[in-house]
KOLROMI-628214 format. One record per atom (N, C-alpha, C, O): residue in one letter; x, y, z. Coordinates in steps of 0.2 Angstrom, whole numbers, plus 5000, padded with zeros to 4 digits. Layout:
<recs>
AXYZ...
</recs>
This chain:
<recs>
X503649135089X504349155090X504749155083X504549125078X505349215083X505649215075X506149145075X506549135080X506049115070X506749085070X507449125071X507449185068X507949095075X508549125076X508949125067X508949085063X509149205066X509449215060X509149185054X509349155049X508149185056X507849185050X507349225053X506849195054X507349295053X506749325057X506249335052X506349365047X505449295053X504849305053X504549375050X504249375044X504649425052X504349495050X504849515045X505449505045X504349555042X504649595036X504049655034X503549635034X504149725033X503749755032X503949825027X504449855029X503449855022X503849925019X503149965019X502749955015X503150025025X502550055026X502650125022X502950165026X502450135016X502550185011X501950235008X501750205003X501550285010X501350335005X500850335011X500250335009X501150335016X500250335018X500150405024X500550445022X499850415029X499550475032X499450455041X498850425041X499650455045X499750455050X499450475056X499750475061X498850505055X498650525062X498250505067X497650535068X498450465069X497850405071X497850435079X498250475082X497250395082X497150385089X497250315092X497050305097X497550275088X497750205092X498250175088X498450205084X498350115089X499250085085X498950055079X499149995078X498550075075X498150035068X498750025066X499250045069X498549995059X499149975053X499150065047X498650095045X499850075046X499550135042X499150115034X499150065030X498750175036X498250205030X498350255026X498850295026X497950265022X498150325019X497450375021X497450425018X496950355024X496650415028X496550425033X496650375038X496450515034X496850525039X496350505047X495750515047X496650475053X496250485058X496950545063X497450565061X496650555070X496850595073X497150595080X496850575085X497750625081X498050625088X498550565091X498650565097X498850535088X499150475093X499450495095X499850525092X499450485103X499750495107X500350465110X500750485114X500350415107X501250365105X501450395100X501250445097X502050335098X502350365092X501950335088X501650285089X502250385082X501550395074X502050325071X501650285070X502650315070X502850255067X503350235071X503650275075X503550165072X504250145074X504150035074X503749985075X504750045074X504849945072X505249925081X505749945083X504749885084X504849855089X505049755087X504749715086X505749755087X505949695083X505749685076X505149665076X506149705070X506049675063X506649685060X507249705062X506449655054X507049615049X506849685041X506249695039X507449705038X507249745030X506649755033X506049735031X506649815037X505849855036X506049945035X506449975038X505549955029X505549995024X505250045026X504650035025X505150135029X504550165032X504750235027X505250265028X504450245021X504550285016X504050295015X503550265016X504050395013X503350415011X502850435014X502350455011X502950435021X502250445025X502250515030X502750535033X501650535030X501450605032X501250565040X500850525041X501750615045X501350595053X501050655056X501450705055X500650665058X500450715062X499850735068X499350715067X500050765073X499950765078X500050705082X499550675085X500750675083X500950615085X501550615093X501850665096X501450575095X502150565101X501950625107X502450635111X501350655108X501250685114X501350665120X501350705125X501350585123X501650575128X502250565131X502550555136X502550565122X503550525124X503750555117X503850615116X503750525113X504350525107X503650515099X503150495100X504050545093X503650535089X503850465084X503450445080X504550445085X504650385080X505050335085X505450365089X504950255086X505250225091X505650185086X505350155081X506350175090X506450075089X506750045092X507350045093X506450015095X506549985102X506249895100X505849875096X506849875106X506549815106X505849745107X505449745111X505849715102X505149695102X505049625106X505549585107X504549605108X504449565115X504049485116X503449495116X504249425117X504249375116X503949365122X504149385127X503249325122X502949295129X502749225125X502749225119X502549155130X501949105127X501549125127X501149085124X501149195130X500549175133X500149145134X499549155132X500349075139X500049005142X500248955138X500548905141X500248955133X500448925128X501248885126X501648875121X501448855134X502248845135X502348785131X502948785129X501848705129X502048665123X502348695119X502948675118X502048745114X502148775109X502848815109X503248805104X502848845114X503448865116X504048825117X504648845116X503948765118X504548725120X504648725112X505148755110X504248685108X504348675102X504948715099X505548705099X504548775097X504748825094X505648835097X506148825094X505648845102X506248855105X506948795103X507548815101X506748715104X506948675100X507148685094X507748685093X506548705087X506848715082X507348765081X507748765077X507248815086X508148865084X507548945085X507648995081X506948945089X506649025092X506849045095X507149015100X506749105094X507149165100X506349155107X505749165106X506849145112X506149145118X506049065122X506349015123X505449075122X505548975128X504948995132X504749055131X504848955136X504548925139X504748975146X505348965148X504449025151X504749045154X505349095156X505649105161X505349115147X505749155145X505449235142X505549265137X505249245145X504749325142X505249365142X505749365145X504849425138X505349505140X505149515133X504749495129X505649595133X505749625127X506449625124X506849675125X506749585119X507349565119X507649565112X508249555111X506849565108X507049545101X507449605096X507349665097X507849575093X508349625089X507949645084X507349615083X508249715078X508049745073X508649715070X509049685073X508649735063X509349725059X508649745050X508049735049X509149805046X509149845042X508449875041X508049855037X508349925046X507949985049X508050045043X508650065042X507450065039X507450125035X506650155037X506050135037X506950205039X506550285040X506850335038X507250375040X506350335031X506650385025X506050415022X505550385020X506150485022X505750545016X505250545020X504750535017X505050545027X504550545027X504250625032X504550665035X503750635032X503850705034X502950695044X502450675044X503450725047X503250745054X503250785056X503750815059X502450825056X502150885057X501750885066X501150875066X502050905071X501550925074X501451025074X501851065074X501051025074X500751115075X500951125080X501051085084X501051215081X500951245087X500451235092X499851255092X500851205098X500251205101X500151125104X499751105108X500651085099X500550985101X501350985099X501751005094X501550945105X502250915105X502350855108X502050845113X502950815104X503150775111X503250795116X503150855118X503350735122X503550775129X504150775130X504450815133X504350725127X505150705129X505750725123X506150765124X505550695118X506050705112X505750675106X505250655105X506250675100X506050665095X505950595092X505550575087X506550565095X506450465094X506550435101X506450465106X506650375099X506650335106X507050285101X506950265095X507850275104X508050215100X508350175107X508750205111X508050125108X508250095115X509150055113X509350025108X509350065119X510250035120X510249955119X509749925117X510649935119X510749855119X510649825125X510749855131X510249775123X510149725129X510349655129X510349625124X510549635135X510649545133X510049515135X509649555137X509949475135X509549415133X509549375137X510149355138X508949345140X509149295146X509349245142X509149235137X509749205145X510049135147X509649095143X509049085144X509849055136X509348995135X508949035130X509049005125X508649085129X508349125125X508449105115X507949105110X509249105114X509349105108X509349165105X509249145099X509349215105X509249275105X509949285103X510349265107X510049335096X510849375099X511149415106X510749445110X511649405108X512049425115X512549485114X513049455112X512549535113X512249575114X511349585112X511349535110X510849615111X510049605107X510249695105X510249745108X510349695099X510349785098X509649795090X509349755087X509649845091X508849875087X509249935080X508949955075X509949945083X509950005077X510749955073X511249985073X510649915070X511049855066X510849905059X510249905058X511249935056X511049955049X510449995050X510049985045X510350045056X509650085055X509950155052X510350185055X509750155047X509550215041X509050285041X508650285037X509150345045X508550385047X509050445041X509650455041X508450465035X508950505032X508150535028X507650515027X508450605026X507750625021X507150625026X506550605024X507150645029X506550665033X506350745037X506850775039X505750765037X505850825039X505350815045X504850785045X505550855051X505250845059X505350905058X505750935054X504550935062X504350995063X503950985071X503350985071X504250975075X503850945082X504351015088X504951025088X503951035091X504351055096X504651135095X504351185093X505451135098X505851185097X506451165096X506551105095X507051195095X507651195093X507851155100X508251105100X507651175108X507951135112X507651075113X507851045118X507151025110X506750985109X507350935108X507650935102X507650895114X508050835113X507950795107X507350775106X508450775103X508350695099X508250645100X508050605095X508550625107X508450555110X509150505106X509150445106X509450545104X509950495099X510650565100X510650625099X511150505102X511750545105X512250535099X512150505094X512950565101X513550565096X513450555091X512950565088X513950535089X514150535081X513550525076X513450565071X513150475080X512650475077X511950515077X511550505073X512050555083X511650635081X511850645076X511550635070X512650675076X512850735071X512750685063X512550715058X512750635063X512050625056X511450625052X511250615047X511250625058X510550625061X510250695057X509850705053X510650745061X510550825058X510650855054X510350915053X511450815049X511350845047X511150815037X511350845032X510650735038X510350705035X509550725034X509250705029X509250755039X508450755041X508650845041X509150875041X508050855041X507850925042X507450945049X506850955048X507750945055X507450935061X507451005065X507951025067X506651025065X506351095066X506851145064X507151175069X507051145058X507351205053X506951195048X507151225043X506351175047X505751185039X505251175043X505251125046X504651205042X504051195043X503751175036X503851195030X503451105040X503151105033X502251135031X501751155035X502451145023X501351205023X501351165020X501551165015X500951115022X500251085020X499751105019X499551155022X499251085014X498751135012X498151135016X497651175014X498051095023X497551105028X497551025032X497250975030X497951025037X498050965039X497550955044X497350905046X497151025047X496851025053X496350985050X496050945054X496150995044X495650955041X495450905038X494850875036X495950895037X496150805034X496450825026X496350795021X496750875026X497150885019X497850905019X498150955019X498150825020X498950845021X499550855014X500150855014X499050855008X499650865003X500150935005X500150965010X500550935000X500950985001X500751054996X500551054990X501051105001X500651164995X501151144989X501651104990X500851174984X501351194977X501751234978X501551294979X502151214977X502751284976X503151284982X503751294982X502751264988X502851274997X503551234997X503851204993X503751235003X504351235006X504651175006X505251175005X504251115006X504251045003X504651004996X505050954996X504151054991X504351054986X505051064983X505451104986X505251034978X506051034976X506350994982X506850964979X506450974988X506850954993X507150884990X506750834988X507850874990X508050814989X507650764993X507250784998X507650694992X507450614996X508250584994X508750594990X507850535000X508550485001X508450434996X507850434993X508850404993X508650324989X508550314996X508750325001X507850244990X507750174994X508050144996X508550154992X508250095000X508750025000X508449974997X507849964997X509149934993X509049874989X509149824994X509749814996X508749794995X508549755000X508749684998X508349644995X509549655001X509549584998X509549525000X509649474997X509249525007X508949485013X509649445012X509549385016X510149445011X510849395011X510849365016X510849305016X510849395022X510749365029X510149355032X510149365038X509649345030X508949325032X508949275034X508649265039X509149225031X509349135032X508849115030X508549075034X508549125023X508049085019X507349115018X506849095015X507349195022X506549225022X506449225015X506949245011X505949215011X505849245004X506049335004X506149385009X506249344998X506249424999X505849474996X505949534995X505049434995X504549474993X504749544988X505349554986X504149574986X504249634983X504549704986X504349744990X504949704981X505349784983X504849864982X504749884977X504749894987X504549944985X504649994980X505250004980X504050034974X504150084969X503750144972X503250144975X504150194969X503850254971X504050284965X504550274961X503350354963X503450374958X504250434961X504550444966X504550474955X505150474955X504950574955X504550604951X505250584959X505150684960X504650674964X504150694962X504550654970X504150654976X504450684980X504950664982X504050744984X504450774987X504350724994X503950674994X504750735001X504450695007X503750685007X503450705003X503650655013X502750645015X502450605011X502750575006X501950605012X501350555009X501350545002X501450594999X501250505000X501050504992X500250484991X499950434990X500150584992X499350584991X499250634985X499550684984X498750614981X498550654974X498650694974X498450724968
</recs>
């Protein structure tokens, strides 16, 4: 369980390639078809998702998720008691999916499905607030988009009527931050494991968002590990040779 207002996780997934057939850890080569989403943070703290090429992704629902992340003992209710005492979100008794995000970045990164493979649904999944049971310790409201940052990114999935999954004000940033099915991206052979971008191709020159300078201020004592480096004129997508 995270300590309350010192959460545990932290992660910056950068340069890598995306087409897996199960929920691995990203790599930078390439596997094929995930049928969930290709990236998304189910409960985390300063997590970083920059740089990375998804493709053929989100066929049964959505291609990027963030949704709330989920607290069981399983069996394991001493430990659970413990943990709850020191100030953990969750208990003894207390399962679910409840855990908050707080400073969410999905930046530069580039999401290719071909003609021919799409979501089903739409293009994110950003789940509502929920409260939290009774005793839990969990923030009351539990929200997942606290400082989430979707910016510099190009989606090429679907059609122009391919919902977003993400409403008001916060659409119209959404669209008009990201490049979402108005660019295709030409990759120089992604059917076959070669997802660079052509030279010269449509990719190329495209503004990126800055990084976030990550100050863990409110983390409540997490270390702040190392900050991600990226070489400098990278166009979105992977950072492959």
């Amino acid at each position: 369980m995270s300590r309350a207002g010192a959460p545990t996780s932290r992660c910056a997934a950068t340069g890598s390639t995306i087409a897996a057939r199960g929920a691995s850890p990203p790599v930078r080569e390439p596997d094929w078809s995930t049928e969930g989403a290709g990236l998304g943070v189910n409960g985390g703290y300063n997590t970083v998702m920059a740089f990375n090429t998804l493709y053929r992704v989100g066929q049964r629902s959505h291609v990027v998720e963030f949704v709330h992340g989920s607290r069981s003992c399983d069996g394991d209710t001493a430990s659970c008691a413990r943990n709850h005492d020191l100030g953990g979100w969750g208990g003894a008794g207390i399962d679910g999916q409840f855990i908050p995000s707080r400073h969410t970045y999905f930046v530069n990164n580039v999401v290719y499905n071909p003609p021919g493979y799409r979501s089903q649904w739409q293009q994110f999944q950003l789940a509502d607030p929920v409260d939290p049971p009774a005793g839990s310790g969990a923030p009351s409201p539990s929200r997942v988009d606290e400082d989430l940052v979707i910016r510099g990114n190009v989606i090429s999935n679907g059609d122009a009527d391919m919902p977003t999954g993400i409403s008001g004000s916060r659409e119209a940033a959404l669209l008009r931050e990201n490049a979402i099915n108005t660019l295709t991206p030409d990759l120089v052979d992604p059917a076959a494991g070669d997802f660079r971008p052509m030279a010269g191709g449509r990719l190329a020159g495209l503004a990126t968002a800055a990084l976030p300078q990550l100050t863990w201020s409110d983390s409540g004592g997490v270390p702040a590990g190392v900050a991600p480096t990226l070489p400098a004129g990278h166009p979105p997508g992977a950072l492959l040779p």
